[in-house]
C-alpha positions as CSV (number, residue, x, y, z in Angstrom):
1,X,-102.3,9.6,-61.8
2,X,-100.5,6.3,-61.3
3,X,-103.5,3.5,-61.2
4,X,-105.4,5.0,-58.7
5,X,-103.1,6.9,-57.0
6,X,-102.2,10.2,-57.4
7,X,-98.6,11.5,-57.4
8,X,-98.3,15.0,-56.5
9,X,-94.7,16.8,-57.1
10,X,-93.9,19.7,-54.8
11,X,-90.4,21.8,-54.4
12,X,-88.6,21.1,-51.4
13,X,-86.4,24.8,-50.0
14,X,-84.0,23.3,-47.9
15,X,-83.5,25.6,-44.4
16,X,-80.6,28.1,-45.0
17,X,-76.9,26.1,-43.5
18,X,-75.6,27.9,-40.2
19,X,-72.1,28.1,-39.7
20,X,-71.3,26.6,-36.3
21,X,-68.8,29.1,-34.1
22,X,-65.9,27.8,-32.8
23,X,-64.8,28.1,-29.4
24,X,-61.4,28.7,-28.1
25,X,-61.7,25.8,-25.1
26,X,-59.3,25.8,-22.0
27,X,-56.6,23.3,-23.4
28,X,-54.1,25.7,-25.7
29,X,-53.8,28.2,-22.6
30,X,-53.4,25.4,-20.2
31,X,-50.6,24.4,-22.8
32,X,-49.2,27.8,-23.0
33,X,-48.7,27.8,-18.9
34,X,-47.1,24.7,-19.0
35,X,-44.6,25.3,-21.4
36,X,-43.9,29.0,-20.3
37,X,-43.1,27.2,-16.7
38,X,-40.7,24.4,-18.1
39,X,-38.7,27.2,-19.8
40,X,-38.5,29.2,-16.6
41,X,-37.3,26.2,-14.8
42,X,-34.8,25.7,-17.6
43,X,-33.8,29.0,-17.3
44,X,-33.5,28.9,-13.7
45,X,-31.8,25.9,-13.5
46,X,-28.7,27.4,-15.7
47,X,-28.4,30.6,-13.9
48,X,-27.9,28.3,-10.5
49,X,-25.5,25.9,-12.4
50,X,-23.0,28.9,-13.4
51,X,-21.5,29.3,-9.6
52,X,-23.3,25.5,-8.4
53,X,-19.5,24.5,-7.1
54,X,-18.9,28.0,-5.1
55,X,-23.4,27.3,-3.8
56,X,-22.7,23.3,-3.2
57,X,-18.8,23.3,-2.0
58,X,-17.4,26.4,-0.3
59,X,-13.5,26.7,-0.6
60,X,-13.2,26.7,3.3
61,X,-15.0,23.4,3.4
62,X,-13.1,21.8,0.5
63,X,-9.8,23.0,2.0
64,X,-10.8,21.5,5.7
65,X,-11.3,18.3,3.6
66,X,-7.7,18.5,2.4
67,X,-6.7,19.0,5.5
68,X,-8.4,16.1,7.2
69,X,-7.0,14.1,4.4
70,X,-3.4,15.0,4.1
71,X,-3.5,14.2,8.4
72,X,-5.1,10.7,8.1
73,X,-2.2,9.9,5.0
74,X,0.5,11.1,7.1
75,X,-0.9,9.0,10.5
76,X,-0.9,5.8,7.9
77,X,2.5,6.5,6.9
78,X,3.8,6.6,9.6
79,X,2.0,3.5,11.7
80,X,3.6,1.7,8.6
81,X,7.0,3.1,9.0
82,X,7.2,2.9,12.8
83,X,8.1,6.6,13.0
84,X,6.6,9.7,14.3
85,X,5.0,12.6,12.4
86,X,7.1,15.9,11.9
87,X,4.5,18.6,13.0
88,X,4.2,17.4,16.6
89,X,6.5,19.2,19.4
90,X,9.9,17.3,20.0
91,X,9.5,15.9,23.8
92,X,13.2,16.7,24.9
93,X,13.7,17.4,28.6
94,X,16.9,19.2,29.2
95,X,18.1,18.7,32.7
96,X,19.7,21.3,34.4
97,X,23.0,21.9,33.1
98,X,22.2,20.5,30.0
99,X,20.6,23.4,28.5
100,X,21.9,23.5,25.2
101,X,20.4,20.4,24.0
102,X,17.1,21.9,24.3
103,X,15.2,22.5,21.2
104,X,15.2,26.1,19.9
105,X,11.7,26.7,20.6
106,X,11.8,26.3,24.3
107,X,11.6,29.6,26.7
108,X,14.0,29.5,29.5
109,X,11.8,32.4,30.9
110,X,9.1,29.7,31.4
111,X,11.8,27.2,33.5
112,X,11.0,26.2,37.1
113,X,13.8,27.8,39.4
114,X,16.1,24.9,40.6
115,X,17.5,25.0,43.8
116,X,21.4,25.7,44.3
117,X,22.3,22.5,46.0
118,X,20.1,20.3,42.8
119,X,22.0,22.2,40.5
120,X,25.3,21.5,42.1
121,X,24.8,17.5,41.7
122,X,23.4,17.6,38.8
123,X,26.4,19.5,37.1
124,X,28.6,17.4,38.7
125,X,26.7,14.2,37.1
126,X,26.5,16.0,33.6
127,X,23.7,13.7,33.2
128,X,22.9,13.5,29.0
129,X,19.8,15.1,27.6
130,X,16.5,12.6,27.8
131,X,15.0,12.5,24.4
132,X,11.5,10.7,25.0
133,X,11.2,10.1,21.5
134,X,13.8,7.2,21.9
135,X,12.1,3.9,21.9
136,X,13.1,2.0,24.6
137,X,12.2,-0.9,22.8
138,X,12.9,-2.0,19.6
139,X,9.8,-3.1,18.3
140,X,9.8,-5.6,14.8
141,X,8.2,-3.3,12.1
142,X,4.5,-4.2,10.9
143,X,4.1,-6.5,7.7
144,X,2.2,-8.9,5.5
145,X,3.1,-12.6,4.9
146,X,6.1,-13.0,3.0
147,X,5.4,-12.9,-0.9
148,X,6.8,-15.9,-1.8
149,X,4.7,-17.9,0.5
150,X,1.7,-16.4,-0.4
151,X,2.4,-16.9,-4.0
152,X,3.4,-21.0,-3.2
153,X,0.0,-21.1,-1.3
154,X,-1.7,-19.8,-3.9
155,X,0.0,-21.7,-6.7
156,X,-0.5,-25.3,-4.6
157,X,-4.1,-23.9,-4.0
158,X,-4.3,-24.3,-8.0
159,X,-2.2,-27.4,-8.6
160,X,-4.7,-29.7,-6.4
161,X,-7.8,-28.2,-8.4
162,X,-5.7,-28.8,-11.7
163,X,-5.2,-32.3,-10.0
164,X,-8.9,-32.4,-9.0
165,X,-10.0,-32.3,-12.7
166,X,-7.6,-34.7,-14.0
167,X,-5.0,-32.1,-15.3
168,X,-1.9,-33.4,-14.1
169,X,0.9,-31.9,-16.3
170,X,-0.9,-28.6,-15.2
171,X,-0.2,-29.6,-11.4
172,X,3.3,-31.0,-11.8
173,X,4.3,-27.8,-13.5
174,X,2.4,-25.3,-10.6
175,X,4.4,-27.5,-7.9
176,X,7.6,-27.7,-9.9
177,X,7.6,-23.6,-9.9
178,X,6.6,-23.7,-6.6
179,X,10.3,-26.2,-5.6
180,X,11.9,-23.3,-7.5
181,X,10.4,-20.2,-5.5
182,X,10.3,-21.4,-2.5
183,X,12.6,-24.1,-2.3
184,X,11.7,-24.8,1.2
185,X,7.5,-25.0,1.1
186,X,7.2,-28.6,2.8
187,X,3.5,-28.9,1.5
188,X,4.2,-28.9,-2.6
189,X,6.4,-31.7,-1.4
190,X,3.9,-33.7,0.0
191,X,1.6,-32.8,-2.6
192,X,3.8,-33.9,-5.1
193,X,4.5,-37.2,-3.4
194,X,0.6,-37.7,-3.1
195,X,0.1,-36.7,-7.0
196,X,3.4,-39.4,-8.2
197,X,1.8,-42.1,-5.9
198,X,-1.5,-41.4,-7.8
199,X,-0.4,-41.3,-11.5
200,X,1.6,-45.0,-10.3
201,X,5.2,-43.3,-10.2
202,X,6.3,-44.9,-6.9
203,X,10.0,-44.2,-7.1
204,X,9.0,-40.7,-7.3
205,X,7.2,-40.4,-4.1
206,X,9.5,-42.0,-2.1
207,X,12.0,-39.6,-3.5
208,X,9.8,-36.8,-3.2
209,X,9.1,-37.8,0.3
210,X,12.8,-38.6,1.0
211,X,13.6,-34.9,0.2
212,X,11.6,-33.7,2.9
213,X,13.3,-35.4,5.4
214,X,16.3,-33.3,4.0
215,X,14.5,-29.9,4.5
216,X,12.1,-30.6,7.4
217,X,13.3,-29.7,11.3
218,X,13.7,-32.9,13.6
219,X,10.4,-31.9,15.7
220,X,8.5,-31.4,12.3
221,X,5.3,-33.5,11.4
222,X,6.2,-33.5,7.8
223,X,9.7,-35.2,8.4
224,X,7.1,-37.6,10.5
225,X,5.0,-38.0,7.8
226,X,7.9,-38.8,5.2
227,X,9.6,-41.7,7.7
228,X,6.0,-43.0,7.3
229,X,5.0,-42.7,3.9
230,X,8.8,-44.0,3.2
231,X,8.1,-47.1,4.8
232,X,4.5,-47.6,3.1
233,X,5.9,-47.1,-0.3
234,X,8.8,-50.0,0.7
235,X,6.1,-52.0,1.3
236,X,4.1,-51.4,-1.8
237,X,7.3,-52.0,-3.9
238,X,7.5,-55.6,-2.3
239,X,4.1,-56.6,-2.8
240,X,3.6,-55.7,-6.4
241,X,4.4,-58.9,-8.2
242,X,2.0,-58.6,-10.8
243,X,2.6,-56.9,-14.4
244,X,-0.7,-55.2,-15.9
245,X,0.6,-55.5,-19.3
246,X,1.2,-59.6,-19.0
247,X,-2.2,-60.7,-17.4
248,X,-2.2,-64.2,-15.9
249,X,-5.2,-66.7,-14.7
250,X,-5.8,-65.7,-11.6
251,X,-5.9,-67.9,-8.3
252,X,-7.7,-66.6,-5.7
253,X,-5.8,-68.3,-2.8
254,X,-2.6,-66.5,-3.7
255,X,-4.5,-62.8,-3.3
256,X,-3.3,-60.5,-1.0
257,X,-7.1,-59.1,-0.5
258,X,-6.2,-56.0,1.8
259,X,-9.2,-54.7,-0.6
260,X,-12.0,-57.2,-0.9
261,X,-14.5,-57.5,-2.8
262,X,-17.9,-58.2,-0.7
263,X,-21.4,-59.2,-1.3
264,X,-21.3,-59.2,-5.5
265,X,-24.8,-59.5,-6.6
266,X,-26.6,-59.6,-10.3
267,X,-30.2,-58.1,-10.9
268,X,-32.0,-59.0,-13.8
269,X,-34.4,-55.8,-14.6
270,X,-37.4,-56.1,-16.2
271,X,-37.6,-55.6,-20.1
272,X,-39.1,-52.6,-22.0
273,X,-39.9,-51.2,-25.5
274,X,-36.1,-50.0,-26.2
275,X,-34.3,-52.3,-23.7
276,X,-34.3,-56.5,-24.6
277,X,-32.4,-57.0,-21.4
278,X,-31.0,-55.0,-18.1
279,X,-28.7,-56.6,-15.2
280,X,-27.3,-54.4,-12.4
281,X,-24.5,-55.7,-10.4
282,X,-24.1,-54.1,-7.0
283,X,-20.8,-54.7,-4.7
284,X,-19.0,-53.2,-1.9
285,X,-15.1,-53.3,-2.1
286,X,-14.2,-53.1,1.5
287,X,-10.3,-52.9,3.1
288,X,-8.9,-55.2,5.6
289,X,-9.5,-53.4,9.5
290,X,-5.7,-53.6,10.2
291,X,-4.2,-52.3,6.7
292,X,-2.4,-48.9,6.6
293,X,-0.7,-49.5,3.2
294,X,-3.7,-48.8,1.1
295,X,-5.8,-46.5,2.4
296,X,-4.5,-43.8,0.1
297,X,-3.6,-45.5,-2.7
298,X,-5.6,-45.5,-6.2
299,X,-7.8,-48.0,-6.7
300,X,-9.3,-49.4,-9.7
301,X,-11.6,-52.3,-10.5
302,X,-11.5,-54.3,-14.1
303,X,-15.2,-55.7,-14.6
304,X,-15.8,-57.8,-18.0
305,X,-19.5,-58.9,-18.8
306,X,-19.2,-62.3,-20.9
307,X,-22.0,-63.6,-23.0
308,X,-22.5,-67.2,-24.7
309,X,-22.0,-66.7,-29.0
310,X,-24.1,-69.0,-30.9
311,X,-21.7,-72.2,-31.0
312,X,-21.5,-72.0,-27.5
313,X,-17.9,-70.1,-26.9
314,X,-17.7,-67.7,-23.8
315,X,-16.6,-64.1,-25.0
316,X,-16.4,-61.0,-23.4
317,X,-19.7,-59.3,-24.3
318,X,-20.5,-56.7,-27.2
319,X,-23.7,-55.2,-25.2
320,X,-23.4,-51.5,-23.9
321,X,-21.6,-52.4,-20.1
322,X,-20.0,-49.6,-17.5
323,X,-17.0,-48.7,-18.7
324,X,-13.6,-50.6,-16.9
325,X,-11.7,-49.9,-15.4
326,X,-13.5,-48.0,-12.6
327,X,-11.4,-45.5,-11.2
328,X,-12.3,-45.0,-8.0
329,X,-9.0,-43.0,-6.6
330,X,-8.0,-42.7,-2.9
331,X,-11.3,-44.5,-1.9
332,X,-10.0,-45.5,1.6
333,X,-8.7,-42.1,2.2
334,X,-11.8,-41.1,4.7
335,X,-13.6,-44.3,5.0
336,X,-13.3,-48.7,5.1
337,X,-15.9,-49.4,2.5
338,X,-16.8,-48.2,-0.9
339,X,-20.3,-49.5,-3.0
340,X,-19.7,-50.5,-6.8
341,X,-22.2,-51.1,-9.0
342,X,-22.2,-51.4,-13.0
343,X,-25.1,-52.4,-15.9
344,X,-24.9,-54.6,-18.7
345,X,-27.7,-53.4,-21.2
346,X,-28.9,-55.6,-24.6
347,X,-30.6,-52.2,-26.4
348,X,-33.5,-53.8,-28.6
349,X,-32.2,-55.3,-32.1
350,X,-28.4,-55.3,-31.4
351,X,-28.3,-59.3,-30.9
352,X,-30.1,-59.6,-34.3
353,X,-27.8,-57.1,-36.1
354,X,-24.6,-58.4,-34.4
355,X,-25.0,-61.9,-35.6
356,X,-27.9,-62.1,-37.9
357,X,-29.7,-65.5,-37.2
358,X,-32.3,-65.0,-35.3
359,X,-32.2,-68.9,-33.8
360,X,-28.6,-68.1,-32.8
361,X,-28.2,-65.2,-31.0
362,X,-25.9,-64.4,-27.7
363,X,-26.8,-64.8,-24.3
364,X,-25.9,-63.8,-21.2
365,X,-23.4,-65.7,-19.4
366,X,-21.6,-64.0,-16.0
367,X,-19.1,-61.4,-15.0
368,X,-15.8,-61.2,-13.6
369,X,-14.2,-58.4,-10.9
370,X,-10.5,-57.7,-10.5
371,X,-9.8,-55.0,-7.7
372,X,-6.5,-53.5,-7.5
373,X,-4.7,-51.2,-5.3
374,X,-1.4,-49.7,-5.6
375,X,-1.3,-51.7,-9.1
376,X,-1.4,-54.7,-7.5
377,X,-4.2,-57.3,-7.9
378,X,-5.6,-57.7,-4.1
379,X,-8.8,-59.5,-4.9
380,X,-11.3,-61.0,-7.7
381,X,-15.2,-62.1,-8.5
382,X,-16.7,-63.9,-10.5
383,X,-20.2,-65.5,-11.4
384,X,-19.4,-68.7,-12.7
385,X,-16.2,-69.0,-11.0
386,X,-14.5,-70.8,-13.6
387,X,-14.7,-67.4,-15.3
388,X,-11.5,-66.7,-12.9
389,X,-9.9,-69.0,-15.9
390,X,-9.7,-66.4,-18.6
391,X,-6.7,-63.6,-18.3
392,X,-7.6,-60.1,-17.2
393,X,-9.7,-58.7,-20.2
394,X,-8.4,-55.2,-21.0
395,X,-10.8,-53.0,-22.9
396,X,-9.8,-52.2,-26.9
397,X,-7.2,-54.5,-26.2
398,X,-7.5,-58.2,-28.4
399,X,-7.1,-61.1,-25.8
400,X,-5.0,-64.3,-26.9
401,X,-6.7,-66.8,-24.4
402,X,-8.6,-69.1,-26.0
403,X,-12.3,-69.1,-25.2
404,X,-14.3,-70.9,-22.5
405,X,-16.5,-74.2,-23.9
């Protein structure tokens, strides 16, 4: 007794533990099958692969194969060589009286009976046997291009890409090889010209271009094209009476301007978190309606921003500017105009770490354009004109002018 309960203890007999049966199921035989079956298919599949060529390919088909093959080689060989396979029957008539030129296999039991009087003429005549395999025409034989012009078209094909992408001792050595191969290719020559015009070597286009008058027929329109490009070049060896290496003022009334410069104008953009100041100038460079001289020359345009330094001295300007010159290349090749535009950008902080003071910092001031063709100065820009002043400003080069107050 607990309190006032009572705690009675009694002995517990657990029920005797059954041990459950276990059942075989369905999945090991299903198993069994499947495994049994792979191995017969295994087994199967060897037995059939012993003989498979004799089952898949019978030697009567394989040798018609041959056959059909070695027939189609021989017609190829012969369309190439112009001549006419061995295994047909020789087409010789023999006339009568001309019997033994017949082949062997021929059966004078199977001949037509000629009458006495035919045979009579024709042994008098003794006419000669008719082979009908004789062409009666000599036809040329069947084949490609020749090599060597392939190979020069291929080689100038890879010369004006070389020239496209600015390698030029890579093209000048494809068009050299190509003089040497084919000595008389008239298109390396006038490639060649186009590519000596281009890298300034005038001399050698008009000798280039001189050369194919040597090699080009009277009625050809290369030796046309030479006479003309002869005279061009002529022309362009008068007019160039300007050095590059000994810039000069420039006065604008002396300018040939057979490429002008039109409609120059200056945007100021507006200002932003990383840019202090932004000015686009936009341009067209146009060439004169009645000038031939030019339209496949090189051109290239000098452009120089200046800016104001703090005591007031005009220099060219240390901001981040388009790079000059501008090549443009044959830009009147296709068309009369060309657009031109350039930036001249004052990154945020450069005027304060380029001279120090902040009170006296650079400014803008203007810009100047020189356009030249053919290496000769046709026309110039510039916002305030008395810009025009100051020599030609080469870039990395040190001018010697003196300033603008």
């Amino acid at each position: 007794v607990l309190g006032q309960t009572r705690l009675q203890f009694q002995e517990a007999i657990a029920p005797p533990r059954q041990r459950p049966r276990p059942s075989a199921g369905l999945l090991q035989p299903f198993t069994l099958l499947v495994v049994v079956a792979i191995v017969a298919f295994e087994l199967g599949l060897l037995a059939f692969l012993v003989d498979w060529r004799d089952r898949i390919l019978p030697p009567e088909v394989e040798a018609a194969d041959f056959a059909r093959a070695e027939e189609i080689r021989a017609l190829k060989l012969n369309a190439q060589t112009g001549t006419v396979s061995a295994t047909r029957p020789a087409s010789v008539v023999a006339l009568p009286g001309t019997s033994s030129a017949a082949p062997a296999s021929t059966n004078a039991a199977d001949a037509t009976p000629i009458a006495d009087d035919i045979r009579d003429v024709l042994d008098e005549a003794d006419f000669d046997p008719a082979d009908t395999n004789a062409s009666l025409v000599d036809l040329p034989p069947i084949s490609a291009a020749d090599p060597a012009i392939e190979k020069a078209q291929h080689d100038l094909a890879q010369a004006v890409a070389a020239a496209q992408f600015a390698d030029y001792p890579q093209a000048f050595r494809l068009l050299n090889q190509i003089h040497l191969d084919a000595p008389g290719f008239l298109p390396a020559y006038a490639e060649h010209a186009r590519l000596l015009e281009a890298r300034g070597d005038l001399d050698g286009a008009h000798r280039r271009w001189t050369q194919i008058l040597g090699l080009a027929p009277d009625d050809s329109p290369f030796r046309a094209q030479a006479l003309e490009q002869r005279e061009r070049l002529v022309r362009l060896q008068t007019l160039q009476i300007q050095i590059l290496q000994s810039p000069r003022p420039v006065d604008p009334d002396s300018l040939p301007r057979a490429v002008r410069i039109a409609n120059p104008e200056i945007q100021k953009m507006p200002a932003d978190p990383d840019v202090a100041e932004m000015r686009v100038l936009n341009a067209t460079l146009e060439i004169a309606a009645d000038d031939n001289d030019f339209q496949n020359t090189p051109v290239q345009v000098f452009l120089t921003f200046y800016d104001t330094d703090p005591d007031n001295q005009i220099r060219p300007t240390r901001a981040i500017t388009t790079p000059s010159p501008l090549v443009l290349g044959h830009a009147f090749a296709s068309r009369r105009s060309a657009p031109l535009q350039a930036t001249y950008v004052v990154p945020r902080g450069l005027r304060a770490q380029t001279q120090g003071d902040p009170g006296r910092q650079a400014s803008y001031y203007g810009y100047t354009l020189h356009v030249f063709a053919g290496h000769i100065l046709q026309d110039a820009a510039a916002k305030p004109k008395k810009l025009l002043a100051l020599p030609i400003h080469f870039p990395g080069a040190d001018s010697n002018a003196p300033p603008l107050d």
